[in-house]
N, C-alpha and C positions, 0 to 999 in steps of 0.2 A: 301567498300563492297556494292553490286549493291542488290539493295531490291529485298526480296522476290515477285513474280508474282501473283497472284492468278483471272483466269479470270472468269468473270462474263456472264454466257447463260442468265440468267434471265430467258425470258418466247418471246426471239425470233425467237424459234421454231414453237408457235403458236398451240402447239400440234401434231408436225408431228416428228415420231420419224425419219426416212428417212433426214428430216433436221439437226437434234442433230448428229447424225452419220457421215451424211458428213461434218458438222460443225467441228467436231472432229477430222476426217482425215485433213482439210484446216490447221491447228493450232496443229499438232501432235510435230512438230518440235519445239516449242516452250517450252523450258524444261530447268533446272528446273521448276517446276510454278505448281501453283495449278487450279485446276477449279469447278466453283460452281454452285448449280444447286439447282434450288428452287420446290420443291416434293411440291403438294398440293392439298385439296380436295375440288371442289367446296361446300359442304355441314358442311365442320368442318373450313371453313374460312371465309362464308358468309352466310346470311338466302337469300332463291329466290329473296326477291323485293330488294334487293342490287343490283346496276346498272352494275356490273361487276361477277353477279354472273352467265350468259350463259357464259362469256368469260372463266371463270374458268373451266367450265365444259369441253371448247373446251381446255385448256392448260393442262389436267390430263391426267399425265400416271402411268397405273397400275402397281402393281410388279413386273409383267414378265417386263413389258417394262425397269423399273429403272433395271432391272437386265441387261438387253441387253447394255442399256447406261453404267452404273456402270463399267460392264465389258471391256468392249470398252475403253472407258477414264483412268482407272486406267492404262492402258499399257503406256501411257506416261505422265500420271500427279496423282498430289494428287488429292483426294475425298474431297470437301467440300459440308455441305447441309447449305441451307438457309434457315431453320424452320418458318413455320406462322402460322404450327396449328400441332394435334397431328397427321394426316398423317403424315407428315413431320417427327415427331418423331421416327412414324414407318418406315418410310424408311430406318432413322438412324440408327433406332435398329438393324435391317432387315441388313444392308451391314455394320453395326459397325466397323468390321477389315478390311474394305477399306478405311474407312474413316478418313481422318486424321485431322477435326477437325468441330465445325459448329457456325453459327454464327446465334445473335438472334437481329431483330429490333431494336429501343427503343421503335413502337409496342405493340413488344412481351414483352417486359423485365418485365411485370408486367400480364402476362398473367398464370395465377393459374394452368388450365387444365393442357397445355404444359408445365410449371416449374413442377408439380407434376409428371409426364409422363416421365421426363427428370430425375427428382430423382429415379424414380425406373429403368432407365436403367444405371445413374449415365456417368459422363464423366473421368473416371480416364484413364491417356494415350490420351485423345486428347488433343486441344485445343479449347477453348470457344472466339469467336469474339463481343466483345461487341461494337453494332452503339450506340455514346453517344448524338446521335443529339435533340437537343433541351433541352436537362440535366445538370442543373447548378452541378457545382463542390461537391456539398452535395449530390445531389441523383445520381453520378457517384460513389462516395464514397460508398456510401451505399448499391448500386443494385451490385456492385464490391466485396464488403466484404460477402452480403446475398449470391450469385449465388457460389463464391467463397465456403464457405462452404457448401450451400446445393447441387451442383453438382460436386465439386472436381476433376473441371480439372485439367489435368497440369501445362496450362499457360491461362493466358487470355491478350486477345491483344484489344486496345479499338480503334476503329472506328470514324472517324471523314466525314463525307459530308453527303450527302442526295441528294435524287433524288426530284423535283418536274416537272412539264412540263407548259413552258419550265424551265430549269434547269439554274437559275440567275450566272453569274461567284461570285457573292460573297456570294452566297451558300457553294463555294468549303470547306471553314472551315479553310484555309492555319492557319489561326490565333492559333489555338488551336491545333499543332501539338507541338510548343516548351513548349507551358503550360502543355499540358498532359507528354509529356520525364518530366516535370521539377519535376511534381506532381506526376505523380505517377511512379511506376517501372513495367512500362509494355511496351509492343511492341505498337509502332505507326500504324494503318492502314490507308491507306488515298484510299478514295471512291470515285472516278473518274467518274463524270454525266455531265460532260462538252460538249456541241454541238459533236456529232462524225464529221460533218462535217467542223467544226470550226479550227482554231490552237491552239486552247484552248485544242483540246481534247489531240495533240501529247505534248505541253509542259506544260499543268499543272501539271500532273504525276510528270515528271520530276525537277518540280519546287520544288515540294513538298518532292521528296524522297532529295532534295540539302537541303531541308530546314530541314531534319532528321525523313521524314516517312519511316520506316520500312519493311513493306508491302505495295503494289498497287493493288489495288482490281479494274479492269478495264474492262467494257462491249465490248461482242464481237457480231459481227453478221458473215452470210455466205456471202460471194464475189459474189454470183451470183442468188440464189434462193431467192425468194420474203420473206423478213421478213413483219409481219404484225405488232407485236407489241414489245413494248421496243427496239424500232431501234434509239430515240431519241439520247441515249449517247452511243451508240456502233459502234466500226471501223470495218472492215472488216480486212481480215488477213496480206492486203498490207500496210496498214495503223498501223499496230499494228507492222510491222517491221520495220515500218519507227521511233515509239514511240520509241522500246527496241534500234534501233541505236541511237539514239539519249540518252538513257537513259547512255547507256555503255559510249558514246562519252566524255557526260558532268558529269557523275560522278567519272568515274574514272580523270578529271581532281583537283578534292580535294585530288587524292591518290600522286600530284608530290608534287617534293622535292619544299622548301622553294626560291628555286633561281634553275632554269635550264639553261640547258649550252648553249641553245639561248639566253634567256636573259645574261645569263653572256657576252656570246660575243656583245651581242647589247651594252651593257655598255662598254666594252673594246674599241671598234671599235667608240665610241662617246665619248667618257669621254673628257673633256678637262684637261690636265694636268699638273701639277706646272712646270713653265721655269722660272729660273734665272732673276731677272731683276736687278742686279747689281753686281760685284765682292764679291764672298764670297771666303773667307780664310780656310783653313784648322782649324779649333782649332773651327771654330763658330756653333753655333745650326741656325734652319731653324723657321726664324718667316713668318708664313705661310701669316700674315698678310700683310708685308711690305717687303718681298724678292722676292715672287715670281710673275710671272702672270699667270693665269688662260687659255690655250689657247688648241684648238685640234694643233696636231701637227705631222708631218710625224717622227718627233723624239720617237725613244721607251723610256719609264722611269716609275719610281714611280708614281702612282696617291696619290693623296691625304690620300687616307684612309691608306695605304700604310707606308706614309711620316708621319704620327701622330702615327701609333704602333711604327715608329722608334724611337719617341720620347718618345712615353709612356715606352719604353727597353732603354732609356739613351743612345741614339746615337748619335753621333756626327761627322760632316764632318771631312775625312780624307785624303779631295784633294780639292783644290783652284778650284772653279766653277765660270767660266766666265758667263757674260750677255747673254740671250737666249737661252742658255744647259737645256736640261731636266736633272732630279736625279735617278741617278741608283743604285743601293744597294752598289756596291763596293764604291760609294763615302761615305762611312759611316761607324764607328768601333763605337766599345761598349764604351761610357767613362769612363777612371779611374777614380775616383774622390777620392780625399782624404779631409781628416779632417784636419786643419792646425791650432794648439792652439798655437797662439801668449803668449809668457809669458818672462818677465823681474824681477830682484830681487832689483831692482832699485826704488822703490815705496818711496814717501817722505811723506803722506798722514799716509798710516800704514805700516813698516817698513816689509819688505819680506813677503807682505802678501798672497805670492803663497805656502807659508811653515804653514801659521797660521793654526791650529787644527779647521776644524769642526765635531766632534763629536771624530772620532778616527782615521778618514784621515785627511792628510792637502788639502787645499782650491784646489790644481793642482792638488792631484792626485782625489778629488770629480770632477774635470772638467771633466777629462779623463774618470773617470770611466763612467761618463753621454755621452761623445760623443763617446761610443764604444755602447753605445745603437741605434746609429745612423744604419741604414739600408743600402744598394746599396754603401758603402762607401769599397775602397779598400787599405787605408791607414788611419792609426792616426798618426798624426805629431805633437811633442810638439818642436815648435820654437823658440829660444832663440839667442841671439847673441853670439857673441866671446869673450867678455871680459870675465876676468876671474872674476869673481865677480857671472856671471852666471852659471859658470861651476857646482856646487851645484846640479843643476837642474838634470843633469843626474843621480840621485842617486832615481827621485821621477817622473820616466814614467808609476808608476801600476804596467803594466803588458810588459813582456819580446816584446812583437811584436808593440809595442808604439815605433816608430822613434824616437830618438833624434836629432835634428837636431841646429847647430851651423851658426849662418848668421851675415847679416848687422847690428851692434847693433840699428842704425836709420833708414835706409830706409829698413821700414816692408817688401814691395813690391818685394824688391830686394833679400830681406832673402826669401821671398815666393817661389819667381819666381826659386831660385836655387836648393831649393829640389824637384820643380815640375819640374824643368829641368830634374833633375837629374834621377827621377823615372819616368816620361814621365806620369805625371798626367796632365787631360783636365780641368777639375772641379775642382775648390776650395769650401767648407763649411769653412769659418772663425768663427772662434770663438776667444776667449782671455781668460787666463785662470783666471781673474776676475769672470769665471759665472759657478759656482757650479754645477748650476742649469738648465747649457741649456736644452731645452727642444728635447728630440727624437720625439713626435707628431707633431711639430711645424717645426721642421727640415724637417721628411717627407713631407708634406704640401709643402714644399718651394722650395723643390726638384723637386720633381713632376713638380710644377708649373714653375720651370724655363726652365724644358725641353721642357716644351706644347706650352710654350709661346717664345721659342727662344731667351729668352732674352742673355746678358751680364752680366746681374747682376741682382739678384733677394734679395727681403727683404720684410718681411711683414708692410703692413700701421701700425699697433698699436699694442705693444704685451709689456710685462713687461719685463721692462731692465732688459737684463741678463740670457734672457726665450730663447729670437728666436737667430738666424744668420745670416747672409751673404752668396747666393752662387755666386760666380764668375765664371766667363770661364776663364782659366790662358793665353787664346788670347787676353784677354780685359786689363790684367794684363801688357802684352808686349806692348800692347799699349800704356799704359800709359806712361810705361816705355820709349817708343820710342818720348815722349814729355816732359819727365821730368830725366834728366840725373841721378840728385839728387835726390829723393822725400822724404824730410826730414821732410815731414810731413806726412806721411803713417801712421804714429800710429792711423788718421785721416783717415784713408784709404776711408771709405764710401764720403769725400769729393769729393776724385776724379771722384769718378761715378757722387754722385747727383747736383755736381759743373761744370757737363759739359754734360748734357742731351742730346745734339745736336751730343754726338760724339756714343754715345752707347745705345744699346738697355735696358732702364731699367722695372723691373717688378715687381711693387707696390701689395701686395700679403694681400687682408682680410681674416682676420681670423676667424672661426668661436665664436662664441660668448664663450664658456667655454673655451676657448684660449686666450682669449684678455682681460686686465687687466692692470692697474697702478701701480701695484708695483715696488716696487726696490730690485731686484735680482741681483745687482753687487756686488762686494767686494771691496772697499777702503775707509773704515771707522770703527772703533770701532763696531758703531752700526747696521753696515750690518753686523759684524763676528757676533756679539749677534743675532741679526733673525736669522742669518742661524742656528746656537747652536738649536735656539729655534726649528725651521725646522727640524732638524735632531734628536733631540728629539722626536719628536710627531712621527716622520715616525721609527724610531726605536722602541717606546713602542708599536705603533700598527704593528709591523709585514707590512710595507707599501713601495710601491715602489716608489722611487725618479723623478715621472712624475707630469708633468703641470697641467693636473686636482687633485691629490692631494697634491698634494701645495696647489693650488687656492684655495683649500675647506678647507685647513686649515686655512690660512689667511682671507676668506671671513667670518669665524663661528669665529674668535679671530680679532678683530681690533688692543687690546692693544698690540699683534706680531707685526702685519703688520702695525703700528702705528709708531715703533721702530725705524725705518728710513726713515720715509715718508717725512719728512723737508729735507731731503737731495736734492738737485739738483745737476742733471751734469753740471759741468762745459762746456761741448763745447755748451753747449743750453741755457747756461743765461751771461755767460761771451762774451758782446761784442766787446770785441778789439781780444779776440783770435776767434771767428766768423769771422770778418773782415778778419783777418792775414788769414785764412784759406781759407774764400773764393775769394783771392786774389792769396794768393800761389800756391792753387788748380785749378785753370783754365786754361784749356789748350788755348795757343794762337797761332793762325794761322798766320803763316808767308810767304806774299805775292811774 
């Protein structure tokens, strides 16, 4: 919105009404806008031995005269007066319903005669312009709340610059435009006394309505006939259309949109963006880090920005991208990802302990029922093998849409790989159904993170066994498979990945700190089934939901719980001969 105008005659008429009038015709066209005109008497603004009191006498015009000006100017502008004394007041009086508002010095602002004179013709329906120049914050307040009530205008707008000769640029006031919007609730005016012949005078206007003045109070003069005085800071009519071009040009550029469609295309036509720099597969995510390169290129494709919402929507290449190919949308579909709960009845430790009661479910069906809190997943799988020994297991999926599914009873990998065959799942979440207690907050996290980061395989650095998961790509899965015929040691599964770094993209994932914790949230021991008991206790008496922060707060406020099975250690992390065995078995070797 391009500020209010309001222009300033002052007193460069010199007392010639012939001047005011044609002044007025020069500057008709300029509209909306207001203009202002300073009425005064030599006698009730100065005594004789004031130096400027013959000049007053030669700048007075009588009533008939402000009636001639008055009427004249109100044909295309508003009426404003610039009161110094109670002439002034009376002219106000005198043309009241042309006028549509008046402004008072700081001067005046403490001038008795003229406030008293002002209250009995009262301002209700105009507006009051307050200059606050030289006026600390307390007596703007003040003369602001007084004038306020004793003349009762409408609005009052407060005024910031000042005229001196010559008129300094750091006079203008810019400073105290955003303080007074910030302080008080009034209209900005900003008082424009800049060199007329300077560049100051077409862009500080300008600067200041960018900077949030309101109104522009701006001195004018006539283009051709001799001004004598107050010519200092006033333009003439060519100069003043040069200002308002300039005013429209540059403010209405705060009115465009956030990004225009120049710039859009300058970014288009420059961007450089992501090309292949090595065979990718159908099945892999895009690590922006270490697949692509960075290049302008006559090829069309995805940009960057582009290429991470595909990731932040769980997308995944769904066509083999040779070396130097830009990325185009169709090389990309939504991944299925399923939930895939490894579980066996074959435990030597604690006998079927996927059937042991915690609270009122058994230990598989609390698995499940925690990884169906799991988000972006389009399968739950509980995987078990063929023997018949597991068959049992189909009686204890939850809930009816829980796959059962029957595989390798030793190579995990290969029982994985054939139900994600089967359903054309991209993504695995591993779980096993030792962990009650996986966590859905900790699973998001992991999730996310696998897709941003294009890994193979994603796990968080630190979290309490039993809490977080594993996500895989089930193309990193075939891979393995396509180096291990057998892999009869997949119960291990995480072997395979962090046993062979150099072949897959892995993704080390911290957590934040209310997520990450010591404890021991697995199931194969008497005194894991006892915590958990204890567990599902405390979240049953209080009405509480089976997530990682309360757990955590309950085990962090009870040690002698989480005390329970704190001597326990896993096996694959202190038994050294099955470490060795594994990190032997597990290593993929390249054959020359």
């Amino acid at each position: 919105m391009l500020p209010y105008q309001i222009l300033e005659i002052a007193n460069c008429h010199g007392g010639k009404l012939d001047y005011v009038l044609s002044l007025l015709d020069e500057f008709k066209l300029i509209k909306p806008a207001g203009i202002k005109f300073q009425p005064l008497h030599p006698d009730k603004i100065a005594t004789p031995d004031f130096a400027w009191y013959e000049v007053y006498k030669e700048l007075f015009f009588d009533l008939n005269e402000w009636n001639t000006i008055i009427g004249k100017a109100k044909e295309t502008k508003d009426i404003w007066i610039d009161i110094f004394d109670t002439y002034g007041v009376e002219v106000f009086t005198t043309y009241k319903q042309d006028v549509k508002g008046i402004k008072l010095q700081p001067s005046i602002l403490y001038n008795q005669s003229v406030i008293d004179a002002l209250k009995e013709t009262q301002l209700k329906g105009k507006i009051l312009i307050i200059n606050i120049s030289a006026l600390e914050i307390s007596a703007i307040e003040e003369r602001l709340n007084n004038l306020r009530n004793t003349l009762n205008p409408d609005e009052i707008w407060l005024e910031v610059g000042f005229q001196s000769y010559p008129t300094e640029l750091l006079d203008c006031a810019l400073v105290k435009i955003k303080i007074i919007n910030d302080k008080f609730n009034c209209k900005v005016v900003f008082a424009d006394h800049a060199d007329g012949k300077s560049d100051d005078a077409i862009w500080l206007p300008v600067i200041a309505a960018m900077n949030g003045a309101d109104v522009i109070e701006k001195h004018i003069l006539h283009s051709s006939l001799e001004t004598k005085y107050d010519y200092f800071s006033s333009i003439n009519i060519n100069s003043y259309n040069k200002f308002t071009e300039k005013l429209h040009k540059y403010l209405n550029l705060q009115y465009q949109p956030f990004i225009n469609e120049r710039e859009e295309a300058y970014l288009n036509n420059s961007i450089q963006i992501p090309i292949s720099n090595k065979n990718l597969k159908s099945g892999c995510l895009i690590d922006l880090s270490n697949d692509v390169d960075f290049k302008r290129s006559g090829q069309k494709g995805l940009n960057t920005k582009e290429l991470i919402e595909l990731q932040k929507s769980f997308h995944i290449l769904s066509s083999d991208i040779e070396p130097g190919k830009s990325f185009k949308k169709e090389y990309f579909k939504k991944a299925t990802i399923a939930t895939i709960i490894a579980c066996r009845l074959k435990s030597s430790r604690l006998e079927k302990k996927a059937l042991l009661k915690i609270g009122d479910m058994t230990s598989v069906e609390k698995c499940i029922q925690s990884c169906l809190q799991f988000t972006d997943t389009h399968y739950t799988i509980l995987a078990t093998s063929t023997t018949e020994q597991d068959d049992e297991l189909k009686n204890y999926t939850y809930v009816p849409q829980v796959i059962f599914h029957k595989g390798d009873p030793d190579d995990v990998i290969r029982r994985y790989l054939t139900i994600a065959e089967q359903l054309k799942v991209d993504v695995i979440i591993r779980v096993t159904a030792d962990m009650p207690y996986v966590s859905s907050e900790i699973t998001e996290i992991l999730l996310k993170s696998h897709f941003e980061s294009g890994a193979d395989y994603t796990v968080s650095k630190s979290v309490a066994v039993g809490s977080g998961v594993e996500i895989i790509n089930v193309q990193a899965l075939r891979k393995i498979k396509s180096h291990f015929n057998e892999a009869n040691y997949s119960e291990y599964m995480t072997w395979y990945f962090q046993n062979n770094q150099e072949h897959f993209k892995l993704n080390f994932v911290d957590l934040p700190a209310e997520l990450t914790r010591d404890y021991r949230l697995t199931l194969d021991y008497k005194e894991d089934l006892q915590l958990f008991n204890s567990i599902q206790k405390h979240l049953d008496d209080n009405s509480l939901k089976a997530t990682a922060k309360n757990i955590y707060k309950f085990l962090d406020e009870n040690p002698d719980v989480s005390n329970i099975n704190s001597h326990i250690t896993l096996t694959y992390r202190t038994d050294q001969k099955l470490i060795d065995t594994l990190n032997r078995e597990t290593k993929i070797i390249k054959v020359n």
